[in-house]
C-alpha positions as a Markdown table, in Angstrom:
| # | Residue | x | y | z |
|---|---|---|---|---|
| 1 | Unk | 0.0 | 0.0 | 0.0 |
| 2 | Unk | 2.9 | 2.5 | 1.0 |
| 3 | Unk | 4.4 | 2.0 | -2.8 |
| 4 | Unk | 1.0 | 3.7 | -3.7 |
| 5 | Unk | 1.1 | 6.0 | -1.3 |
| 6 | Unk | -2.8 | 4.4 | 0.0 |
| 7 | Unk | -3.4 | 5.8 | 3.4 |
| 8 | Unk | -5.0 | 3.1 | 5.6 |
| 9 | Unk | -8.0 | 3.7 | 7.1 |
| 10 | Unk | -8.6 | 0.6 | 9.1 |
| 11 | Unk | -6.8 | -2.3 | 9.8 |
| 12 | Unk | -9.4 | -5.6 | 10.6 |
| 13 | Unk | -6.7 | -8.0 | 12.4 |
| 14 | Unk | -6.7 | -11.8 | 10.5 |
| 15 | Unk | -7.6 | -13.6 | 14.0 |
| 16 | Unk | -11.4 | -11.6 | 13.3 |
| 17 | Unk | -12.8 | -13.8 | 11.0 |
| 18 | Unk | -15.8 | -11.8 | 8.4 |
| 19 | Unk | -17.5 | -14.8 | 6.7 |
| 20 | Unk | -20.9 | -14.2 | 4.1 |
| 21 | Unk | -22.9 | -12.8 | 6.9 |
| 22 | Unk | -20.7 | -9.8 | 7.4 |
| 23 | Unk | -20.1 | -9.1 | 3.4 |
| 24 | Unk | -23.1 | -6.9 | 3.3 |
| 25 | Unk | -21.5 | -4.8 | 6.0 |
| 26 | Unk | -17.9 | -4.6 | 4.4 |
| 27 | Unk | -19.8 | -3.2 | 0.8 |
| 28 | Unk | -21.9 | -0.7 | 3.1 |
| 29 | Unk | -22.9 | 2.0 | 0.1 |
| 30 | Unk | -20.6 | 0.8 | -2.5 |
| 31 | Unk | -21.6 | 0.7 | -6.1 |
| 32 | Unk | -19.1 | -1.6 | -7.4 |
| 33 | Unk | -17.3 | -4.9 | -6.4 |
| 34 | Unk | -14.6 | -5.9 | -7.7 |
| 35 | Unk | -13.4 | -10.1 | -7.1 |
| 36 | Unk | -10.3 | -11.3 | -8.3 |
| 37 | Unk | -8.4 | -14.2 | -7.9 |
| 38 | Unk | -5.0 | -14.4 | -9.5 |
| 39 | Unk | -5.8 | -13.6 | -13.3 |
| 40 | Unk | -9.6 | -14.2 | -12.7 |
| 41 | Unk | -11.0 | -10.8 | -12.3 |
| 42 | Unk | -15.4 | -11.0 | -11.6 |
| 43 | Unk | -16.9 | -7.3 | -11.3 |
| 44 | Unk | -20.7 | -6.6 | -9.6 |
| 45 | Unk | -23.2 | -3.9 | -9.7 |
| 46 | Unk | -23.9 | -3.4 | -6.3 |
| 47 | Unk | -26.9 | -0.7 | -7.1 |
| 48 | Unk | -29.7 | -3.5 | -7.0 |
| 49 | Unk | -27.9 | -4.9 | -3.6 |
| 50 | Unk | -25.3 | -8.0 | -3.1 |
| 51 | Unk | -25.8 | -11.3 | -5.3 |
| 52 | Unk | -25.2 | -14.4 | -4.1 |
| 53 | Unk | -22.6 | -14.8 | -6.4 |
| 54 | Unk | -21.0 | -11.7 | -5.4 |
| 55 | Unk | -20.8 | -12.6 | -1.5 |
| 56 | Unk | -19.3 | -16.0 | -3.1 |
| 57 | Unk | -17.0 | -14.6 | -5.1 |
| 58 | Unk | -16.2 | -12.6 | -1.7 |
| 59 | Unk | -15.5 | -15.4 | 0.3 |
| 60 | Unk | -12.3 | -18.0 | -0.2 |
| 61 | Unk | -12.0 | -21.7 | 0.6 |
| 62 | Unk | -12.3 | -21.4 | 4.2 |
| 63 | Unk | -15.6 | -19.2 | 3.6 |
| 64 | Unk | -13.6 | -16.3 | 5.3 |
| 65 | Unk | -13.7 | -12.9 | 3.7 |
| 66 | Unk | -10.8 | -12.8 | 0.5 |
| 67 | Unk | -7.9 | -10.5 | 1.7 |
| 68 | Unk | -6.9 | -7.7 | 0.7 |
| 69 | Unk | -10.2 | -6.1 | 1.1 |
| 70 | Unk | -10.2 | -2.9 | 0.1 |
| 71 | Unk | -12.7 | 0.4 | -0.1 |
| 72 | Unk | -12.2 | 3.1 | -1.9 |
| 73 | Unk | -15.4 | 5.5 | -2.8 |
| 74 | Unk | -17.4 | 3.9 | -4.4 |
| 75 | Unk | -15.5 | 0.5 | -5.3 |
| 76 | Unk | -15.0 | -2.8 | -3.2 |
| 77 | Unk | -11.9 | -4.5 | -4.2 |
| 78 | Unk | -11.3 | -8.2 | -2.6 |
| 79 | Unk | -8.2 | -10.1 | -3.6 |
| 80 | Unk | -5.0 | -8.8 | -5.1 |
| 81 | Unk | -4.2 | -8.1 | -9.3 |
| 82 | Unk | -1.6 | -6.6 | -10.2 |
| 83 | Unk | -2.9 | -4.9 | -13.2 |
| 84 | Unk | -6.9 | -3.9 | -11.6 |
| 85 | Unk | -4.8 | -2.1 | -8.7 |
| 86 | Unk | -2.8 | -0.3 | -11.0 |
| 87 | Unk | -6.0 | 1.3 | -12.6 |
| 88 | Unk | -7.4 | 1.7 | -9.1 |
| 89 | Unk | -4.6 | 3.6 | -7.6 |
């Protein structure tokens, strides 16, 4: 985050697990998800509310929220690629 110069708002500590019950929460107001996972990159309109594919695509094997999770306005990014953060940020 620092070689983006992304200032951290809050920090949710690994040993709090957020499963599918608490993805709701973590889009709040959000328009847009973005999912990816590796080269596999799934984007949601949130505007009519959260699919169930959307919370899936959320979640990883263990059915714990994907990190990084990120915010930023009006975009939900979970997972890490390389070339969807460069666009981001």
């Amino acid at each position: 985050m620092e070689a983006n110069n992304i200032e951290i708002k809050e920090t949710v500590p690994a040993s709090r697990k957020l499963q599918a019950g608490d993805c709701a929460d973590v889009v709040g107001s959000a328009k847009k998800l973005i999912a990816m996972k590796g080269k596999k990159i799934a984007e949601f309109d949130l505007k009519g509310g959260l699919s169930d594919e959307a919370v899936a695509n959320m979640l990883g094997p263990t059915g714990n929220l994907r990190a990084p999770t990120i915010k930023t306005g009006q975009t939900v990014l979970v997972g890490f690629n390389d070339e969807v953060f460069a666009q981001q940020f």
